[in-house]
Each structure stands twice: as structure tokens, then as C-alpha cells.
Steps between C-alpha positions, in 0.01 A plus 500: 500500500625813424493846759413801328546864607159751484444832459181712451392569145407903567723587776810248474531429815569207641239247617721274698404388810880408764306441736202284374617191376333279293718180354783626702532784298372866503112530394358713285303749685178643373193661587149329395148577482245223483076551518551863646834378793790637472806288649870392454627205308877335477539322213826216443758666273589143416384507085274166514392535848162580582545552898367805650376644846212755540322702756163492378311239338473394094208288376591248276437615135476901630698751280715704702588853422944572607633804599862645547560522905788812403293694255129338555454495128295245385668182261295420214572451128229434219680123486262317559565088637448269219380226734210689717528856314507669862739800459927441471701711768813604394810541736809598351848316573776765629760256257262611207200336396151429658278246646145482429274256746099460492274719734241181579583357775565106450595543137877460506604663134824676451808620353780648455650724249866603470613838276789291344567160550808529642348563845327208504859273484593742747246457749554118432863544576522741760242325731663153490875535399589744770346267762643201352108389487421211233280644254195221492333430150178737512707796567710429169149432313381849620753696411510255128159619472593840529752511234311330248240771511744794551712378140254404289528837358867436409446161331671569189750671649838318620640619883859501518666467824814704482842455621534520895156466589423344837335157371288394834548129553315231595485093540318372249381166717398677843521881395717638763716796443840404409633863601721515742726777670449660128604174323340198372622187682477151436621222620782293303604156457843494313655134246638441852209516678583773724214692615519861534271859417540702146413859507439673197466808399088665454565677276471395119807523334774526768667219547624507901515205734657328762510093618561378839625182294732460226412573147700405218457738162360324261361190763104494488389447862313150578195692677363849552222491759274691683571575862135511609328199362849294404348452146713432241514815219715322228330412187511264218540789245873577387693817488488531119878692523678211704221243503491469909197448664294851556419597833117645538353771734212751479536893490287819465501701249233813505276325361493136561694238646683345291716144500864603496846208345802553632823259389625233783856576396745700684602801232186412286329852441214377296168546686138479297097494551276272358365530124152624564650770743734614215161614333465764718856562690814605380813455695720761460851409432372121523740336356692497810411459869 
């Protein structure tokens, strides 16, 4: 689930709540108004929660009107929910971006809507990585689902990802970040079989790294694993430079996430992604890693 960040549509302040918790996290505080009573509600932050507390009392199927507690302006839009057609309230995230959730109390309808995907990756990122948090299947599918909808408009267009840009990376078997201390690290297995941790540089296109174990230029390592779930990320595809088996993890780009190759072979810069993301990516520089 992912914690968002609230702010008032006509006043921009913020709506958060320290002191109310709901989920463990800050609420969403609002005023309400429901068959002539006025009251307070605290709403979960969590995106995909529906927990809330209230002072007053809401009948089940009962539209309720919301109201800014900083400016007392009421929240409406002419949205209307395309499941009960009760009224949409808009809240705006202070990232950029807005949620809109149904007035009818019981329906559960809503959404979210970034200005640019990018935010969305880094509201994925920044509310797992940095808390070393394994980032569970629906949260990936919600953020997937935002991205599809944000680029459709740039279908026939091809995204490059240039030189130096931060590539956020994930396992691709239990989805964990693989950032670390600013580096991607994996575990090794060497033709020796020593064990030992490979950190790599994030950043597409430059080339640092350090081993805790010997690597030979020009040996391909017998494993490459992830630390988290232990799973195996060698492949049965081959480098198609040197012809060693390809190593396979998942990145973000701004607009999707995207499968990314990397050669097994110590010195081996050649790094790839798969066929039907070359459609709409372009590495930049990617003929090396």
C-alpha cells in the first residue's frame, strides 16, 4: 500500500493529521456534513485503504458533503463516480497530482492521478527503498496501472533513457529494492564457489563496482543472486558480445518498468532490455553497460 501526502485543493494547505493515526500513519483530516450534521472525519492516507474514524454518524448509502478544516471551502468537482454517480471529491497530492474518492458512503471508488509519471515510480521508490520495505505485488500493479494510462498518449513515440540516469532497481522474483547505500548489490557466487556481494553502479552507463571476492577479467561469475529472496537472477539467454550467460533484473524508467540484461562476465559492458521493450525505449549509449 502506498502513503500519500494531502493538501487542500483551494487553500493548499495541508490536510495531514500527526496526531490522528489511521494505519499507523497520519490521516487525512477533513470536515463533513451529512443530513444537516456537521462533524470531523480522519481518513487512512494509506492509497487502498478504506479505514477511517468519525465523530458523527454516516448512514450507509448517504452522500456526504467535505470541507477544508484550514480554509472551510467546500470539495466538490462535477466528476461524478461511475459506479453510484454520487459526486467525486478531489484532494490534491502536495508531490503533484490528485485523488478523487466517491461522496456515498459504502461505495469505495477511487483514484489517483499523477501530473507526470515520474512521480508515481517515485512514490513507489521512495516509500519502500528508503525503509528497506519489500514492495508486495498490488503496489507494483497500481502504480503499472498508472503508467499505462499516463503514456498512452506517447505510444508512438520512443523514451530514451540517457546516459547517467539513476535506473531504480528491483528483484524481479520477490520485488525488493536492490539499492543499497546508493548502489545496487547482489550477492555473488564466483567458478570457485566463493560467495561474496557485487555492487554496481545505478546509474546507466557508468561502469563502477567493487567485490568482496575475487573477480577475474574476463571470468563470468557462476551465480548472481538476490540478497532478499536468495533467487537465482542468471538466465538462459547469452551475452550476444561474449556469449556468457545474461544476468536479469528489473528497473524504472519514467514510464514503466522495464526488464533490464546485464553480462555475467567480469569486463563485459554489454547490458540490454527485452525486444518488446525496445519498441518503446531507447537506451542511450546502449551498446555498453
Amino acid at each position: 500500500m502506498i502513503p500519500l501526502k494531502l493538501k487542500c485543493p483551494k487553500c493548499s494547505a495541508s490536510l495531514m493529521d500527526d496526531k490522528k493515526l489511521i494505519d499507523n500513519k497520519p490521516s487525512l483530516h477533513l470536515l463533513i456534513e451529512v443530513q444537516g450534521k456537521r462533524g470531523n472525519i480522519w481518513l487512512s492516507s494509506i492509497y487502498g485503504s478504506y479505514d477511517y474514524e468519525t465523530d458523527i454518524e454516516i448512514p450507509e448509502n448517504s452522500i456526504v458533503r467535505f470541507f477544508c478544516p484550514v480554509c472551510g471551502e467546500e470539495l466538490k468537482s462535477d466528476a461524478k463516480c461511475d459506479v453510484c454517480n454520487a459526486p467525486m471529491i478531489p484532494i490534491n497530492l502536495e508531490e503533484g497530482g490528485r485523488v478523487r474518492f466517491c461522496s456515498r458512503k459504502g461505495c469505495t471508488n477511487h483514484f489517483i492521478e499523477f501530473k507526470n509519471p515520474e512521480l508515481a515510480l517515485k512514490l513507489l521508490y521512495d516509500n519502500y527503498s528508503y525503509d528497506n520495505k519489500n514492495i508486495n505485488e498490488e503496489s507494483f500493479k497500481k502504480i503499472e496501472e498508472v503508467l499505462k494510462k499516463q503514456s498512452k498518449k506517447h505510444d508512438t513515440e520512443k523514451e530514451i533513457i540517457r546516459k547517467g540516469t539513476f535506473l531504480y532497481t528491483y528483484c524481479p522474483h520477490c520485488k525488493h529494492t536492490l539499492i543499497k547505500d546508493n548502489m545496487v548489490e547482489l550477492k555473488i557466487i564466483n567458478k570457485d564457489g566463493e560467495k561474496g556481494i557485487l555492487r554496481l553502479s545505478p546509474y546507466l552507463n557508468v561502469y563502477s563496482h567493487e567485490s568482496t571476492i575475487r573477480l577475474p577479467e574476463g571470468e563470468p561469475v557462476k551465480d548472481i543472486i538476490c540478497p532478499y529472496c536468495g533467487e537465482s537472477l542468471i538466465t538462459e539467454e547469452k551475452c550476444p558480445v561474449c556469449g556468457s550467460k545474461v544476468a536479469d533484473i528489473l528497473v524504472t524508467s519514467s514510464t514503466k518498468l522495464v526488464d533490464f540484461k546485464f553480462c555475467s562476465k567480469a569486463g563485459c559492458k554489454w547490458h540490454g532490455i527485452s525486444e518488446e521493450d525496445e519498441k518503446s525505449i531507447i537506451l542511450d549509449d546502449s551498446d555498453e553497460w
